[in-house]
Structures are given as C-alpha cells and as structure tokens.
C-alpha positions as CSV (number, residue, x, y, z in Angstrom):
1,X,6.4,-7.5,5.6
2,X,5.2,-5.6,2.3
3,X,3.4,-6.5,-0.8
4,X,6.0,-6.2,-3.8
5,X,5.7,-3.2,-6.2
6,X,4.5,-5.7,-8.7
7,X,2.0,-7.0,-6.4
8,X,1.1,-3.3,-5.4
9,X,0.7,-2.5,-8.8
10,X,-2.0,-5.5,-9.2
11,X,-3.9,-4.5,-7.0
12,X,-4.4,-1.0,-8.0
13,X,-5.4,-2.4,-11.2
14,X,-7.8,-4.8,-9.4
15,X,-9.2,-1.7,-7.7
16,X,-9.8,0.4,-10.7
17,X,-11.5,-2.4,-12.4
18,X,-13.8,-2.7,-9.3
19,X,-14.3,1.4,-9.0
20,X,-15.3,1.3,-12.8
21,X,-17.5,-1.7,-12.5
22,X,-19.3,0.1,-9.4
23,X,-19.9,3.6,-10.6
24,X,-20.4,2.5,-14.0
25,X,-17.5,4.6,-15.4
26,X,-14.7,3.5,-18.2
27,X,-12.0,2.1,-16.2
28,X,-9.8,4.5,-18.9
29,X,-11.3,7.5,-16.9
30,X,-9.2,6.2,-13.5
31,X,-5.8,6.5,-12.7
32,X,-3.9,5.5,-9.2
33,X,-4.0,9.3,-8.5
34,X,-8.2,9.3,-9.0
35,X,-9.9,11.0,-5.7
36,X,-12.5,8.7,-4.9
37,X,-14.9,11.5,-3.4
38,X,-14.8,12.6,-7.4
39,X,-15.7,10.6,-9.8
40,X,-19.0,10.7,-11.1
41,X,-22.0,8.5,-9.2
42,X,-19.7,8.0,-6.3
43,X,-21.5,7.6,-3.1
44,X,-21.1,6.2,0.8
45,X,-23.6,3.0,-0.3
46,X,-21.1,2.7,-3.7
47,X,-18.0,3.1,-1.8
48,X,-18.8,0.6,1.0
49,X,-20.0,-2.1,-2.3
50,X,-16.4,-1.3,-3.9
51,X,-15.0,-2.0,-0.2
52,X,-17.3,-5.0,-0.2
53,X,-16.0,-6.5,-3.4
54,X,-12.4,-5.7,-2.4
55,X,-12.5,-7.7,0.5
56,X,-14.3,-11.0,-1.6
57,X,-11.2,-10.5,-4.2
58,X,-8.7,-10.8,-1.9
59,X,-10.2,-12.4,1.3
60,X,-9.4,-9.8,3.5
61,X,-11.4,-7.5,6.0
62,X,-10.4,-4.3,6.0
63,X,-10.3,-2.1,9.0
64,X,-13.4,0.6,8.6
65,X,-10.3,3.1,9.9
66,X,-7.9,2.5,7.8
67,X,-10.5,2.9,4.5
68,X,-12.5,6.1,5.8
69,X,-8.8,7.7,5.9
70,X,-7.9,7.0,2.3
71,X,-9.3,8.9,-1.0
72,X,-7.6,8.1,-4.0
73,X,-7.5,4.3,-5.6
74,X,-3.9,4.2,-4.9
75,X,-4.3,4.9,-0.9
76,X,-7.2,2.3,-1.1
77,X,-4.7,0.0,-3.2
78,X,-2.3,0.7,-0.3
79,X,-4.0,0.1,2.4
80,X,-5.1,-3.7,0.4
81,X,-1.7,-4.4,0.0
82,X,-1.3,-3.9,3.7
83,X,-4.3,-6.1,4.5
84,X,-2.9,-9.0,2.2
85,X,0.6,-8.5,3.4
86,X,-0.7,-9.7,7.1
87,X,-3.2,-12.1,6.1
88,X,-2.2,-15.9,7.2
C-alpha cells in the first residue's frame, strides 16, 4: 500500500517546515527538489534533529538506510510516506 498523492504532498510540506525550522532558513527558500547536503547550516547533527522531529510528527522510526540514501526533501518525503504507509 501507498500514501495518496495528497498525503505525499503533506508530508513534503511537513518536511520543509521542519528543514526551515532546523537550519533556520525561510521555508520560501525550499522546494521538494532542495538537495539537503545544500542548503545553508545543514549538518550530520542538523540532519539527524530534522530526522528526529520527523519521526515525533508522524510516529514513525525510520530505517537509518533508507534516510542516509535520500538527499532532496522530496526523497526524505518519500521515504516518510513509506514509513507511514506500513505503520499499524
């Protein structure tokens, strides 16, 4: 089973607003397409707090795989939508 586009598309919202809120950037500044390793302040400790928060909003854990294989917001939206898709 898959999360719905609509649902998808959520999420990737969600995960902007998280990215912005960690690296302290305009949420304007990020689009689905936004390569994580690129945007300004962006570090391993940053990224594992926006993985951190993630998994709070949506009650998931996410495999440490599937994350370190993603880059862009809409590959970590992705791999969310997979996560929720299987929860119980």
């Amino acid at each position: 089973m898959t999360a719905s586009a609509s649902s998808t598309t959520e999420i990737t919202a969600d995960v902007i607003g998280i990215v912005a809120s960690v690296l302290g950037v305009e949420p304007s500044d990020l689009h689905a397409d936004t390569d994580l390793r690129t945007v300004e302040g962006a570090d391993s400790i940053k990224v594992l707090r926006i993985i951190a928060k993630i998994e709070q909003r949506y009650d998931v854990e996410l495999e440490d795989e599937d994350v370190f294989e993603v880059s862009t917001i809409a590959q970590v939206a992705g791999v969310v939508a997979a996560a929720v898709a299987l929860a119980p």
